[in-house]
C-alpha positions in Angstrom: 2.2 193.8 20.4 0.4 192.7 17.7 -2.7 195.4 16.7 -5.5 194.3 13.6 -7.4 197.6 12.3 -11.0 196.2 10.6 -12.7 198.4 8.2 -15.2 197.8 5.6 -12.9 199.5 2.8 -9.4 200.7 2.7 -6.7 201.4 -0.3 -6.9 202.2 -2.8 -10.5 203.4 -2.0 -10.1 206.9 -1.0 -11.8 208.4 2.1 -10.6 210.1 5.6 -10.8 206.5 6.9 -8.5 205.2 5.2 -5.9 207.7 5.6 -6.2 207.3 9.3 -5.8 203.8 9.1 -2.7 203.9 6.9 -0.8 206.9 8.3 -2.2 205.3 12.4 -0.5 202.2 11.2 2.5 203.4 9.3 3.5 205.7 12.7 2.7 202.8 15.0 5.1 200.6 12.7 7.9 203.1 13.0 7.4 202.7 17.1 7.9 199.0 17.1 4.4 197.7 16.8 3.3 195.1 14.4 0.0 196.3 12.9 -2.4 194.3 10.4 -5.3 195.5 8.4 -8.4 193.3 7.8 -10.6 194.4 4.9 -12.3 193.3 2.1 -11.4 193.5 -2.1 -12.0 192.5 -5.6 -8.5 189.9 -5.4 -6.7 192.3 -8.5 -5.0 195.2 -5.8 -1.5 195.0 -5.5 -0.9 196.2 -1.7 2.3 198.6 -1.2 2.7 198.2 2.2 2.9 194.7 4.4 0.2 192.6 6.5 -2.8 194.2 4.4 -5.4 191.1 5.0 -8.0 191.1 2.3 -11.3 189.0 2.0 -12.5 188.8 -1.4 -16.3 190.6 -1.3 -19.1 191.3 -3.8 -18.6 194.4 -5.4 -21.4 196.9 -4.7 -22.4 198.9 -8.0 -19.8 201.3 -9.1 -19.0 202.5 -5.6 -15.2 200.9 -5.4 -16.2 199.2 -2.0 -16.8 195.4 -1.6 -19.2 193.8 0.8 -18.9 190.3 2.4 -20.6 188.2 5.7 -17.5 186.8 6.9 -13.8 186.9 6.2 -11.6 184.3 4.6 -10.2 181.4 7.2 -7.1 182.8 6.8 -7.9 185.8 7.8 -10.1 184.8 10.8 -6.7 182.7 12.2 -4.5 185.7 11.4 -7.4 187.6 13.4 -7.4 185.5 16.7 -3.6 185.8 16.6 -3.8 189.8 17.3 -3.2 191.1 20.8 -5.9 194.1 20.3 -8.3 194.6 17.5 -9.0 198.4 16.5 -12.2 198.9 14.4 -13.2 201.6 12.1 -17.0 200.6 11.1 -19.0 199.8 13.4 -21.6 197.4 10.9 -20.1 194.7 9.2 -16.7 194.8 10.6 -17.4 195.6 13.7 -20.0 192.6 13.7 -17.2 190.2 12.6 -15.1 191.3 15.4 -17.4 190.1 18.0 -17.5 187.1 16.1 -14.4 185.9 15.8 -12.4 187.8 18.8 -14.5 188.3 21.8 -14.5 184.2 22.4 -10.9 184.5 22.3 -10.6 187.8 24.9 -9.0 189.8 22.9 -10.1 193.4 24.0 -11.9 195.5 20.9 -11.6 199.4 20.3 -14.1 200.9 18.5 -13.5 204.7 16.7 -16.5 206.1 15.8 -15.3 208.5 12.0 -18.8 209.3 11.0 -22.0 210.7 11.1 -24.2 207.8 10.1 -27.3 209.7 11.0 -26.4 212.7 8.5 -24.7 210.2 5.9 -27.7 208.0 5.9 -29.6 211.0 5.1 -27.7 211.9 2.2 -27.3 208.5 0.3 -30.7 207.0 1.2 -32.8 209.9 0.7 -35.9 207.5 -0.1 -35.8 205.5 3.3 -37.7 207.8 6.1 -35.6 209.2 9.0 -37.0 208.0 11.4 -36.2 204.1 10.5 -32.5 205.0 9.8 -33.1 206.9 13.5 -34.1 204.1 15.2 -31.9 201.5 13.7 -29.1 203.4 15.0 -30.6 203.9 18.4 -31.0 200.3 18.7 -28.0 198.9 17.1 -24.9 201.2 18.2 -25.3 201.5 22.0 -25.3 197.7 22.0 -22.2 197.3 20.0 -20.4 200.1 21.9 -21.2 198.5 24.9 -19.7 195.2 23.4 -16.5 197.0 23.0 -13.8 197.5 25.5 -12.8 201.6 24.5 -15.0 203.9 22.6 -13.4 206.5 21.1 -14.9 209.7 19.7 -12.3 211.8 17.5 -14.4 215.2 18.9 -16.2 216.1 21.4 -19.1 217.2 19.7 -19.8 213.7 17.7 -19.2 212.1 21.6 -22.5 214.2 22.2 -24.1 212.6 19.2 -23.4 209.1 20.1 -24.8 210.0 23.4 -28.0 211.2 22.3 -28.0 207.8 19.9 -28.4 206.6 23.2 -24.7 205.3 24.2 -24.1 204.8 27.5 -20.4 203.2 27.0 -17.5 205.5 28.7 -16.6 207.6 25.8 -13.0 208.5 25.0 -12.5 212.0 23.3 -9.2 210.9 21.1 -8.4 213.1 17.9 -7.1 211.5 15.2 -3.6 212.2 14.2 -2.5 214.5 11.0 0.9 213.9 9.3 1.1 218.2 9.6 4.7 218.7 8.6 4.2 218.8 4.4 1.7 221.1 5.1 3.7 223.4 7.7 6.6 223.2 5.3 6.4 223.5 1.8 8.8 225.0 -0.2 6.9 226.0 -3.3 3.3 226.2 -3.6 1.7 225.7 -6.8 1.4 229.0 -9.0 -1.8 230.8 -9.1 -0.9 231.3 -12.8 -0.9 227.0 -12.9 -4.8 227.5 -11.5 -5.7 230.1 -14.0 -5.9 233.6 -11.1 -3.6 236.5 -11.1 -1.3 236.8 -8.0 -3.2 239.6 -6.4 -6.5 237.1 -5.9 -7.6 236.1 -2.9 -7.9 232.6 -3.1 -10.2 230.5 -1.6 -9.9 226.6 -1.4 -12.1 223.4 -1.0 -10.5 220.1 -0.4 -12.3 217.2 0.5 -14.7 214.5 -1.6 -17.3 216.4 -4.2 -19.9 214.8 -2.8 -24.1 215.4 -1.6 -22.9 215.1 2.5 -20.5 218.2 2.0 -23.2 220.5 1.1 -20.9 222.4 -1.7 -24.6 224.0 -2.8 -24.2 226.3 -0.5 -20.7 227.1 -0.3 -21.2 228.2 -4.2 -23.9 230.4 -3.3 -22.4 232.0 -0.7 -19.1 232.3 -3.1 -21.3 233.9 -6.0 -22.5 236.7 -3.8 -19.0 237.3 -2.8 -18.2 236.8 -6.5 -20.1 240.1 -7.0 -19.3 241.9 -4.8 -15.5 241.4 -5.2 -13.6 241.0 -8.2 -10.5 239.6 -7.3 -11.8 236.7 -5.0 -12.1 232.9 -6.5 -12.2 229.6 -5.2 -10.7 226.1 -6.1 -12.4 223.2 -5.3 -9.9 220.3 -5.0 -10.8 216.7 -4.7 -13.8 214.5 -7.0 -17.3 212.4 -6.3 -20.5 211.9 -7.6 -21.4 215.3 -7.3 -18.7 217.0 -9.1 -20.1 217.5 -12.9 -23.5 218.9 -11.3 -21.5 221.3 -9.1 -19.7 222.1 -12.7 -22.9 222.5 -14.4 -24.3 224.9 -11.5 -20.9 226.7 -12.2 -21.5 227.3 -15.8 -25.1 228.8 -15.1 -24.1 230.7 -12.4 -21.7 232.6 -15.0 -18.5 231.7 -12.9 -16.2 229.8 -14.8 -13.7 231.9 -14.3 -13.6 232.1 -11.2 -14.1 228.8 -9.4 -11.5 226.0 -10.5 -12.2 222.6 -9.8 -9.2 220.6 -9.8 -10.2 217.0 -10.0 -8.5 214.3 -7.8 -4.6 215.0 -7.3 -1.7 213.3 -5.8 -2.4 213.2 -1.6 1.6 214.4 -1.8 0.7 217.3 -4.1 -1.9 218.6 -1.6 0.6 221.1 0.4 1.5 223.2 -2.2 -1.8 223.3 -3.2 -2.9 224.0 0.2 0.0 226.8 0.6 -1.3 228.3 -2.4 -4.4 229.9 -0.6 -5.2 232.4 1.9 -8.4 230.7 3.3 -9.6 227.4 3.5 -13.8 227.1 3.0 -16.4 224.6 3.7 -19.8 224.2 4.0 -19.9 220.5 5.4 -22.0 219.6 8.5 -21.4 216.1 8.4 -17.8 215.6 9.7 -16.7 213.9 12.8 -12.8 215.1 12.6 -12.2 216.7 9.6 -8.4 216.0 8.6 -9.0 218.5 5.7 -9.7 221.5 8.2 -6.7 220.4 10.3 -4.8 220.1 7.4 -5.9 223.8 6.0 -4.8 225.0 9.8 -1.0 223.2 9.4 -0.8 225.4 6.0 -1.7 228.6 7.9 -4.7 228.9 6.6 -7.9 230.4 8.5 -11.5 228.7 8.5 -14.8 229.4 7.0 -16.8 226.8 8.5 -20.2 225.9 9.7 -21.1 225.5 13.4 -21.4 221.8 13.8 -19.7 218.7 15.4 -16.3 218.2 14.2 -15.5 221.6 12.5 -17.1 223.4 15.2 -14.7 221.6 17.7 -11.7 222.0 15.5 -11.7 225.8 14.8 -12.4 228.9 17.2 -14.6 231.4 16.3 -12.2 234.9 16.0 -9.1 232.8 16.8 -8.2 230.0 14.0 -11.3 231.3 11.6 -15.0 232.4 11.9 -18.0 230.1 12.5 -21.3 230.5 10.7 -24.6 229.1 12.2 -26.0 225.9 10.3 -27.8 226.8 7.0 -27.7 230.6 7.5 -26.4 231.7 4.5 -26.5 234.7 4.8 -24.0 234.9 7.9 -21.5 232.1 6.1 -21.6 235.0 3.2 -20.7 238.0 5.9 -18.1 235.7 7.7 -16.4 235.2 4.4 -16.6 238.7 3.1 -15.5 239.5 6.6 -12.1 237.2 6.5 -11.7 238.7 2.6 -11.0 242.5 3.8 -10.1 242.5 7.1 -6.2 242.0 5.6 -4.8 241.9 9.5 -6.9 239.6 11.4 -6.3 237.1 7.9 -3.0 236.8 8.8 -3.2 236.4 12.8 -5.5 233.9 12.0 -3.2 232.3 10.2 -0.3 232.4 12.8 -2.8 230.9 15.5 -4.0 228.2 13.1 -0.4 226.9 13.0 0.0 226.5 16.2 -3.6 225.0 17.0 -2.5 222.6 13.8 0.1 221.0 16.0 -2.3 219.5 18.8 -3.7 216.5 16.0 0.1 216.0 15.5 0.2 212.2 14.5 3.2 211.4 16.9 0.7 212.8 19.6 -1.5 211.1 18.7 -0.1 207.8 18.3 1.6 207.9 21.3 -2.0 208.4 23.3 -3.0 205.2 21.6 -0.7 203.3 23.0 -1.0 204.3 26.3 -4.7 203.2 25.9 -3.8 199.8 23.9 -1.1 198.8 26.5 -3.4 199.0 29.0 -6.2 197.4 27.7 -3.4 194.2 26.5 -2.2 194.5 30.6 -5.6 194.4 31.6 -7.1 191.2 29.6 -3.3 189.5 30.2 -3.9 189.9 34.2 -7.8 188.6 33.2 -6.8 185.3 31.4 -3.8 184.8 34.0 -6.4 185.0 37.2 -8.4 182.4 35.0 -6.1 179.9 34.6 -5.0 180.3 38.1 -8.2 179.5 39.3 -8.1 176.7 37.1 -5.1 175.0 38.6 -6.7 175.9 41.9 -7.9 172.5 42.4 -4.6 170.4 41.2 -2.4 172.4 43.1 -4.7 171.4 46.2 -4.5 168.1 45.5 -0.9 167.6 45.6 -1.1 169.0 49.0 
């Protein structure tokens, strides 16, 4: 079976998309599948990996991502030659896979990774909400409904495409973690390499530095912990636009030495950070499946989170971490001081957050996707069999 993923960006852009796109591909390689990935570029990327189709775009400011109407005729034929088409954005390339596959009845899956609503929000702050509301109100329950499978990687962003007004069968489908470096490392990195003592207790951040994680808060809530506590301090590990105001706020909050910010590192270097900590922190309300959190539950790490779609159907309030309602800071600031003394429930936590950690399993995962792909390639094979029975229909009387 031949399976094309669309998406508007992928390597060596960095987001959660695109590592679910290459690791989805990479595991449904290793089970015998051939899988393509259709994207756009500037023409100077040298891909690692095979059957990476790009369509040279216009780049759009400094952002890394290319934008184009159409893809190459290449890559259209190379399209029409797949037996299912996977897509990962819904706008341009989902558009272009109604174009160029529907004619051809080749049956489209559609995995919803974001919260436009929310991103919207935070990247067009000067466009009202209500027009980026009711674009999306009118646009995705008509593109779901052109698609074959919906898939929602939580149940709580299932609920938000159903109040966008989607009335397309809905698929609750995690997507997969590679959790293995992270329930395995052999030697974390030192605190002494992050500037602590051993006897911290460390709290991390790992994610893109960016407006849509709401790090604001988190480093308010750390800064009354801060003071209260001595030997608490947080590393913020990953970069974006956002970073070198987030350092500035650091500097005036008097706290430079106790929040690290790492900068971008190695995605194989991430364990032994991970394993470094004792609790993983974030203030986000914008994630759909946050790989980060699942990735912080694989290293035994418990949750600080907000209550929201995506972390709040990932961790358990009590069990894997604690919960905070959104923008109540002061709660977020209790929960956290909470996890920081109460030694024993820390490190329950951490055992249950293993074990949850091995339900977004990637081999799980991938194996639940193609159950769903094989069926969908049985059912449009029976389709375009029955049609070209009916066709011959008529000859077949005729020699009678």
């Amino acid at each position: 079976m031949r399976i094309g993923m669309m998406a508007d960006a992928y390597k060596p852009h960095i987001s959660g998309i695109t590592n679910v796109i290459a690791l989805s591909k990479k595991f449904l390689e290793k089970a015998g599948y051939e899988v393509y990935v259709f994207t756009f570029g500037g023409g100077d990327y040298v891909d690692d990996e095979p059957n990476i189709i790009r369509t040279r775009g216009v780049p759009l400011v400094d952002t890394g991502l290319y934008f184009s109407a159409r893809h190459s005729s290449e890559a259209q034929k190379i399209l029409q030659e797949m037996d299912i088409i996977h897509v990962h954005h819904p706008f341009t390339s989902g558009q272009l896979a109604i174009r160029y596959c529907r004619a051809q009845g080749i049956p489209l899956v559609f995995t919803n990774h974001t919260r436009y609503d929310l991103y919207a929000h935070a990247y067009l702050p000067m466009v009202p909400d209500v027009l980026g509301d009711a674009f999306l109100r009118a646009y995705m329950p008509a593109f779901c409904n052109s698609c074959d499978l919906v898939i929602a990687p939580s149940a709580g962003l299932k609920e938000v495409l159903i109040n966008l007004g989607v009335e397309s069968s809905i698929e609750v489908i995690p997507n997969g973690v590679d959790v293995h470096p992270f329930r395995s490392v052999e030697k974390p990195i030192s605190r002494q390499e992050l500037g602590f003592a051993d006897e911290d207790i460390l709290l991390t951040y790992m994610g893109r530095v960016s407006p849509e994680k709401n790090l604001p808060f988190l480093l308010r809530a750390f800064a009354g912990i801060a003071k209260t506590y001595e030997n608490v301090s947080l590393v913020i590990i990953g970069d974006g636009p956002e970073r070198e105001n987030l350092e500035d706020r650091v500097r005036v909050m008097g706290m430079n030495d106790r929040v690290k910010f790492t900068g971008m590192i190695p995605y194989s270097k991430l364990p032994a950070y991970m394993a470094s900590a004792d609790v993983f922190a974030t203030a986000s309300v914008t994630e759909v499946h946050p790989l980060s959190v699942i990735e912080a539950l694989a290293s035994g790490l418990p949750v600080v989170g907000i209550q929201s779609p995506g972390v709040g159907d990932t961790v358990e309030d009590g069990v894997t971490g604690y919960l905070a309602p959104e923008e109540d800071l002061a709660v977020f600031t209790a929960k956290l001081s909470r996890i920081i003394t109460d030694h024993e429930a820390r490190k329950q936590m951490s055992l249950n957050a293993r074990e949850v950690s091995l339900t977004y399993s990637i081999e799980n995962t991938t194996q639940i996707m193609i159950d769903r792909y094989q069926k969908l390639y049985l059912e449009y094979s029976g389709k375009k069999q029955n049609f070209f029975q009916r066709l011959a229909r008529p000859f077949r009387r005729s020699k009678t």
